[in-house]
C-alpha positions as YAML, in Angstrom:
chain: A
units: angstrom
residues:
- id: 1
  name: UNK
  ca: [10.59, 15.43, 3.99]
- id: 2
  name: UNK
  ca: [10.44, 11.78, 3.71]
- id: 3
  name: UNK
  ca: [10.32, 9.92, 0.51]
- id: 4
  name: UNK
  ca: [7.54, 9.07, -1.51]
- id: 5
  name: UNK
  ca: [5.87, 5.78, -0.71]
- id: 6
  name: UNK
  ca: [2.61, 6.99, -2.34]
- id: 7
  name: UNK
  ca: [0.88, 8.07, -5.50]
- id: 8
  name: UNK
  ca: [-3.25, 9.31, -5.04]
- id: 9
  name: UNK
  ca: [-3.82, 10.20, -8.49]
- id: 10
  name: UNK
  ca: [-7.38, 11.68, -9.91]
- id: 11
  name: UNK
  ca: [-8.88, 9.29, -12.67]
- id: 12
  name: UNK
  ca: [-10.71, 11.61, -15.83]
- id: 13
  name: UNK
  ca: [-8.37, 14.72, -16.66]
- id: 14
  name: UNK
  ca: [-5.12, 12.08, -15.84]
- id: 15
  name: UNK
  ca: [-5.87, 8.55, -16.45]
- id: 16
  name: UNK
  ca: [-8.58, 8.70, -18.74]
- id: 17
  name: UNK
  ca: [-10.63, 11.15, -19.60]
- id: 18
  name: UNK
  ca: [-13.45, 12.63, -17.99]
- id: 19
  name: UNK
  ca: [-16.38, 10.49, -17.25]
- id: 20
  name: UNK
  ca: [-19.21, 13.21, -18.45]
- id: 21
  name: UNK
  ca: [-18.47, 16.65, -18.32]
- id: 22
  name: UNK
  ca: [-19.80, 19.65, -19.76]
- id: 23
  name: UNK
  ca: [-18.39, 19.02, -23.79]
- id: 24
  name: UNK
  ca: [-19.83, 15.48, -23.06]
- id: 25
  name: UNK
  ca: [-23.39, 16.88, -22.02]
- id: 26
  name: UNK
  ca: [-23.34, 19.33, -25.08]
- id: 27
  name: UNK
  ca: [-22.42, 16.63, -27.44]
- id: 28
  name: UNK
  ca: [-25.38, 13.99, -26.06]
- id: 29
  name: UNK
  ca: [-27.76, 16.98, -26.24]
- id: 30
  name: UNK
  ca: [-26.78, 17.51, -30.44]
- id: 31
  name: UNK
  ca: [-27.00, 13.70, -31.03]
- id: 32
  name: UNK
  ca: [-30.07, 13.05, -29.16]
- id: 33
  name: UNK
  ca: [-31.90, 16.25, -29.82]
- id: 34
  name: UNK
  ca: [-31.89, 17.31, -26.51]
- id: 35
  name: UNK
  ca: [-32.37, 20.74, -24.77]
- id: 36
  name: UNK
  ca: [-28.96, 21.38, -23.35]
- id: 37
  name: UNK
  ca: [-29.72, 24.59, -21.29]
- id: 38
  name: UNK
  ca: [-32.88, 22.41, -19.43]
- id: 39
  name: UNK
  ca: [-30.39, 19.47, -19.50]
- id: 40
  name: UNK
  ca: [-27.72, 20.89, -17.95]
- id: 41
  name: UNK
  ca: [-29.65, 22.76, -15.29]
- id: 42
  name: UNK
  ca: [-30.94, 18.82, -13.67]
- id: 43
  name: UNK
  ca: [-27.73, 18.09, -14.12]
- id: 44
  name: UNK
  ca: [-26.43, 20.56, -11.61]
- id: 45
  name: UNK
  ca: [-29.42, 19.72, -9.28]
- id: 46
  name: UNK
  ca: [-28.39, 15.94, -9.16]
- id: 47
  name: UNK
  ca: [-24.98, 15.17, -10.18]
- id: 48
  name: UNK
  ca: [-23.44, 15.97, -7.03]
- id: 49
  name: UNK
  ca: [-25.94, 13.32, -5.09]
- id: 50
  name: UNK
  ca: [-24.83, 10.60, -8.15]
- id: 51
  name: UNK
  ca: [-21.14, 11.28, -7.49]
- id: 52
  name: UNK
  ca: [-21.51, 10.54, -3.83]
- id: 53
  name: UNK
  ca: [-23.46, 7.40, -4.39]
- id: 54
  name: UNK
  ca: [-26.67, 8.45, -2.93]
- id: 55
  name: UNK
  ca: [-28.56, 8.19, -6.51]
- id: 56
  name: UNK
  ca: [-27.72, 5.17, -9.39]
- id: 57
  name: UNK
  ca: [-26.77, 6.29, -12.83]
- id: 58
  name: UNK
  ca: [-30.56, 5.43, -13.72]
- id: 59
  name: UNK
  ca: [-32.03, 7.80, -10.98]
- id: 60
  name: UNK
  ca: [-29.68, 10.78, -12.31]
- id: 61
  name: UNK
  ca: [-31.14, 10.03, -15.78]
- id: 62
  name: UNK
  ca: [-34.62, 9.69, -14.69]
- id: 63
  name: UNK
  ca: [-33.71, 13.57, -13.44]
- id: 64
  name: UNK
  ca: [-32.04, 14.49, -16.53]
- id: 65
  name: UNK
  ca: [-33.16, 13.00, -19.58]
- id: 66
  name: UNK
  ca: [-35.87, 11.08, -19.15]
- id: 67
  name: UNK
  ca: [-38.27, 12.54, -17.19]
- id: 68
  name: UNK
  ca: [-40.44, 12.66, -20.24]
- id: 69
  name: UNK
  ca: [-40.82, 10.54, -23.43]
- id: 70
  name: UNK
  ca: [-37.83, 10.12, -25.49]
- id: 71
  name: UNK
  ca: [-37.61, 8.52, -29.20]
- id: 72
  name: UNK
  ca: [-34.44, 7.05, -28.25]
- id: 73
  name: UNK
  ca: [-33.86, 4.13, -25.44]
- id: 74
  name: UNK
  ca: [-31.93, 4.26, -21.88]
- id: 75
  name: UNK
  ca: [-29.70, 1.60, -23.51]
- id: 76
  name: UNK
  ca: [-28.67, 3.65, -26.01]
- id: 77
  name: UNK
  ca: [-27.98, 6.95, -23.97]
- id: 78
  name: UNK
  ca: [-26.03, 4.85, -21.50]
- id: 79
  name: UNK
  ca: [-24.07, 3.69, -24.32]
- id: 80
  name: UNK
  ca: [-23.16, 6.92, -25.96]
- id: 81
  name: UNK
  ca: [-22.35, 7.49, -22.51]
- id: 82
  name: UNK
  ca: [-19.80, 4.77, -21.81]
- id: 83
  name: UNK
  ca: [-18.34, 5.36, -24.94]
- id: 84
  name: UNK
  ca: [-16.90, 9.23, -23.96]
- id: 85
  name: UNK
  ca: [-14.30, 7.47, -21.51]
- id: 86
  name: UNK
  ca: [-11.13, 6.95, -23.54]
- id: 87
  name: UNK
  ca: [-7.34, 5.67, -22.20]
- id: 88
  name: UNK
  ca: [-4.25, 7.96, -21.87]
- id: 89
  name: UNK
  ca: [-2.23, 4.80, -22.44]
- id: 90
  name: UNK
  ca: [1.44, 6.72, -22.29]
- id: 91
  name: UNK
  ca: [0.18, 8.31, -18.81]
- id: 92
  name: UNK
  ca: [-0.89, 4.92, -17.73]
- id: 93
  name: UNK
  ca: [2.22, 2.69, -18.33]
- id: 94
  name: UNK
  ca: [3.94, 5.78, -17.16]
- id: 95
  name: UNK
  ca: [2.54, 5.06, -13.34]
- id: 96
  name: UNK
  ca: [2.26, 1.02, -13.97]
- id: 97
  name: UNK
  ca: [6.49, 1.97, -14.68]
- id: 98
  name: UNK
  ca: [6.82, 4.30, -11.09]
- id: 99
  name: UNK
  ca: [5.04, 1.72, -8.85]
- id: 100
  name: UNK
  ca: [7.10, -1.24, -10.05]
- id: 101
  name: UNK
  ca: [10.64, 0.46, -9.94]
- id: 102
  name: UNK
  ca: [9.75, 2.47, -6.11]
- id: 103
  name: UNK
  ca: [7.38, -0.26, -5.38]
- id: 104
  name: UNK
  ca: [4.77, 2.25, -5.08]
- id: 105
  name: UNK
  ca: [1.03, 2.39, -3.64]
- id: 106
  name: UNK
  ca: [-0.92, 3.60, -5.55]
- id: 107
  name: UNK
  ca: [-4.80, 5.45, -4.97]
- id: 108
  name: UNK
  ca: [-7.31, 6.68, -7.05]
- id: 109
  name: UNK
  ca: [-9.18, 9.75, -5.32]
- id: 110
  name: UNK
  ca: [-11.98, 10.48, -7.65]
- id: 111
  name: UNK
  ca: [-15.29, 12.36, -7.69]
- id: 112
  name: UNK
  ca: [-17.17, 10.16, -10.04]
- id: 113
  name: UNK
  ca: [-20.37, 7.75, -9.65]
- id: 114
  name: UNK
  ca: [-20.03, 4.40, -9.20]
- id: 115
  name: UNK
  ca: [-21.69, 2.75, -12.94]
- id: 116
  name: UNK
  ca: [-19.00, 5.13, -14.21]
- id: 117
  name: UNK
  ca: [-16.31, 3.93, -11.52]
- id: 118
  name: UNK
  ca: [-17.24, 0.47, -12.45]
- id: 119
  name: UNK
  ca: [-17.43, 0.65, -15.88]
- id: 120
  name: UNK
  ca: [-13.61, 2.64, -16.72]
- id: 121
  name: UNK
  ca: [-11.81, 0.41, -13.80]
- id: 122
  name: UNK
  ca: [-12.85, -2.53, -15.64]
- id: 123
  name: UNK
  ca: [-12.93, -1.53, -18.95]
- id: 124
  name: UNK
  ca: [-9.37, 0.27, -18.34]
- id: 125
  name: UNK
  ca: [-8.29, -2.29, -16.12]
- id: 126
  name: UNK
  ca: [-7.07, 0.13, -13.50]
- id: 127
  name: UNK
  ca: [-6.78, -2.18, -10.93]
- id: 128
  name: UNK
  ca: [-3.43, -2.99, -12.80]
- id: 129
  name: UNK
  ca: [-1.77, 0.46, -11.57]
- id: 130
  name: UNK
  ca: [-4.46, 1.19, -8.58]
- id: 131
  name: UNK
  ca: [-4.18, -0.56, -5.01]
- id: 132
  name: UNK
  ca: [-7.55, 0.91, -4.09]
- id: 133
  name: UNK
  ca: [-9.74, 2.98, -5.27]
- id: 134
  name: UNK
  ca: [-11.37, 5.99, -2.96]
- id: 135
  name: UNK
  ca: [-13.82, 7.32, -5.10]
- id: 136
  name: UNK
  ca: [-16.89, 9.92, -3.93]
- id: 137
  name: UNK
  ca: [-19.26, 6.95, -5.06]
- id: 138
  name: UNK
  ca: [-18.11, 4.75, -2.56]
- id: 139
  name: UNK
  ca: [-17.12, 6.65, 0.84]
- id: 140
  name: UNK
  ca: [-19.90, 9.09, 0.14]
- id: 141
  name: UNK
  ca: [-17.65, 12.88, -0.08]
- id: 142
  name: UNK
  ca: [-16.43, 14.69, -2.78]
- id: 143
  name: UNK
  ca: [-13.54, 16.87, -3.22]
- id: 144
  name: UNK
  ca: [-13.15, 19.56, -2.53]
- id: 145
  name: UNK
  ca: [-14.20, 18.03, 1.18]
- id: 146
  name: UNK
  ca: [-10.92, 17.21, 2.86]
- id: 147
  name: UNK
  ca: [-12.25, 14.20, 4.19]
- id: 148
  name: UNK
  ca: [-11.72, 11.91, 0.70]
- id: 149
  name: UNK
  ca: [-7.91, 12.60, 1.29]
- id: 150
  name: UNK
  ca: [-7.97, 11.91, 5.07]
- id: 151
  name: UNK
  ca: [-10.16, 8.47, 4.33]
- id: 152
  name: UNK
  ca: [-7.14, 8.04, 1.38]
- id: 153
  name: UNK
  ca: [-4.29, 8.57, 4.41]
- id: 154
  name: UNK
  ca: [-6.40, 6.10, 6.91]
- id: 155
  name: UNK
  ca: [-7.06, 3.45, 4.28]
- id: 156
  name: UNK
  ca: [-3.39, 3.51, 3.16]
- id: 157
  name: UNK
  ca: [-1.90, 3.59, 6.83]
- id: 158
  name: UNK
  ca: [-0.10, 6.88, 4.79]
- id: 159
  name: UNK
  ca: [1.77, 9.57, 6.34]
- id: 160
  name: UNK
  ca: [0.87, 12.77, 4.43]
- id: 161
  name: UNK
  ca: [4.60, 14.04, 3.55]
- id: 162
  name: UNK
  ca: [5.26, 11.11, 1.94]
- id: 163
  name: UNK
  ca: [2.47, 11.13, -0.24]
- id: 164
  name: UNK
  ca: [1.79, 12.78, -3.89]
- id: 165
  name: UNK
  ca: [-1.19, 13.60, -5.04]
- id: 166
  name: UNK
  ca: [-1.30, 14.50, -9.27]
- id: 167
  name: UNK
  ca: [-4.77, 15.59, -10.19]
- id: 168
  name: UNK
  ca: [-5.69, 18.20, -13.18]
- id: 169
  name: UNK
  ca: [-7.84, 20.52, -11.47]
- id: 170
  name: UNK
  ca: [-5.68, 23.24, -9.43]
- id: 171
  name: UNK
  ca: [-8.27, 23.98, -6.17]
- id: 172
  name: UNK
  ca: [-8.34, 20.35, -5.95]
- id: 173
  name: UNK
  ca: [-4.33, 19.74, -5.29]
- id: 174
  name: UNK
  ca: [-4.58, 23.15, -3.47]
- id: 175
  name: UNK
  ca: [-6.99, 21.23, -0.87]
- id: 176
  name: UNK
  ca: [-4.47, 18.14, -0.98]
- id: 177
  name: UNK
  ca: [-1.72, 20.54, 0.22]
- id: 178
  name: UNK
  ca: [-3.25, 21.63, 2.60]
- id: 179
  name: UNK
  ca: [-3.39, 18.71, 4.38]
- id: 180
  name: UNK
  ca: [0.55, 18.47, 4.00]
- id: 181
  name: UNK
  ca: [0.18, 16.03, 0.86]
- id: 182
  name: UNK
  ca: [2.57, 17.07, -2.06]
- id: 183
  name: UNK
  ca: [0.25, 18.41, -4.84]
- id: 184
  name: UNK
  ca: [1.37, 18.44, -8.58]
- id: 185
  name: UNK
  ca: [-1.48, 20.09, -10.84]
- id: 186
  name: UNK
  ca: [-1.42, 17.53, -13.98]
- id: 187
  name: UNK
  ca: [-1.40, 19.50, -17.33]
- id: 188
  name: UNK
  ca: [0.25, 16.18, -19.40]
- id: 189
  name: UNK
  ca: [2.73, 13.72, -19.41]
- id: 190
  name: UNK
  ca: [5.70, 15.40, -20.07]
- id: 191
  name: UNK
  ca: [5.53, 18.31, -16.76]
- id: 192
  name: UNK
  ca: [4.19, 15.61, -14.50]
- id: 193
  name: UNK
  ca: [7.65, 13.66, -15.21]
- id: 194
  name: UNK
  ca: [9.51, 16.55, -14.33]
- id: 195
  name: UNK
  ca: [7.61, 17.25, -11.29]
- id: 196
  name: UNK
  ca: [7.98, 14.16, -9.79]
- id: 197
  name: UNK
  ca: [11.37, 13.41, -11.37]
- id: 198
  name: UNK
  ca: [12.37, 16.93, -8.71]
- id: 199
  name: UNK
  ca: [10.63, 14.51, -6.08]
- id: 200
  name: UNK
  ca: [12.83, 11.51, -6.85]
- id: 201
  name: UNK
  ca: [11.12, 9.43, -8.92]
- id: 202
  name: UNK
  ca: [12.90, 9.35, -12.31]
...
């Protein structure tokens, strides 16, 4: 095996957490009084569309929320919204600390839609620890298609044994490995060290 010239890390679950999953849905349904069964079920119909970047954030909520009369406003959903993405600071200096000392590259490969995308890179500044950012929003697949991680290889001119890819949902690194990328399934800090500490990055 050659070494490891790359990092393609998943954002929400390792970065930052998620960008509106279900716990997210359930709590936006209690504040705004919402039915989370009817919710949930556009939600399935439409999210995977958003995450690809073939409908805006306020298409998705025109399927979701409101495609009726609401006493609340779109500004203040979408707030409530932005305000579920929080900062794992420790696992973020931890990577800005790997790509300085083995001069690293480092990808994002993310199912996520792009007002979200947006929104956390900026907000986050992940740009500091992300080269580029290959997100479902922008090349239009989502994982579990193999095709995000081959678009990931291409765009970083990245052979796949020298490549890791840390993400927190296990089928997803299983499709990574697949591909001959080195998975590591992210369950914190602490055994994502000591995975890629056995890898040679201490």
């Amino acid at each position: 095996m050659g070494g490891v010239t790359h990092l393609f890390l998943d954002i929400g679950g390792v970065l930052l957490t998620n960008g509106w999953d279900r716990t997210m849905r359930k709590e936006a349904a209690r504040t705004f009084g919402l039915d989370y069964e009817e919710m949930n079920e556009r939600h399935h119909l439409t999210f995977g569309t958003f995450e690809e970047g073939k409908l805006t954030l306020d298409e998705y909520l025109d399927s979701t929320v409101f495609y009726e009369e609401r006493p609340f406003t779109r500004e203040q959903f979408l707030t409530f919204m932005f305000a579920r993405s929080q900062p794992y600071p420790e696992m973020l200096d931890y990577v800005a600390t790997l790509k300085r000392r083995y001069n690293l590259k480092v990808a994002a490969v993310s199912n996520e839609g792009r007002e979200l995308t947006e929104y956390r890179a900026r907000t986050f500044e992940l740009y500091k620890v992300i080269d580029f950012f290959v997100c479902s929003c922008f090349v239009h697949f989502r994982k579990p298609d193999k095709d995000i991680w081959r678009i990931a290889l291409d765009v970083a001119l990245a052979e796949a044994r020298n490549v890791v890819y840390i993400d927190d949902r296990p089928p997803f690194v299983q499709v990574a490995q697949s591909l001959g990328i080195r998975g590591i399934v992210h369950t914190g800090l602490a055994p994502t060290k000591a995975a890629l500490a056995a890898l040679g990055l201490e």
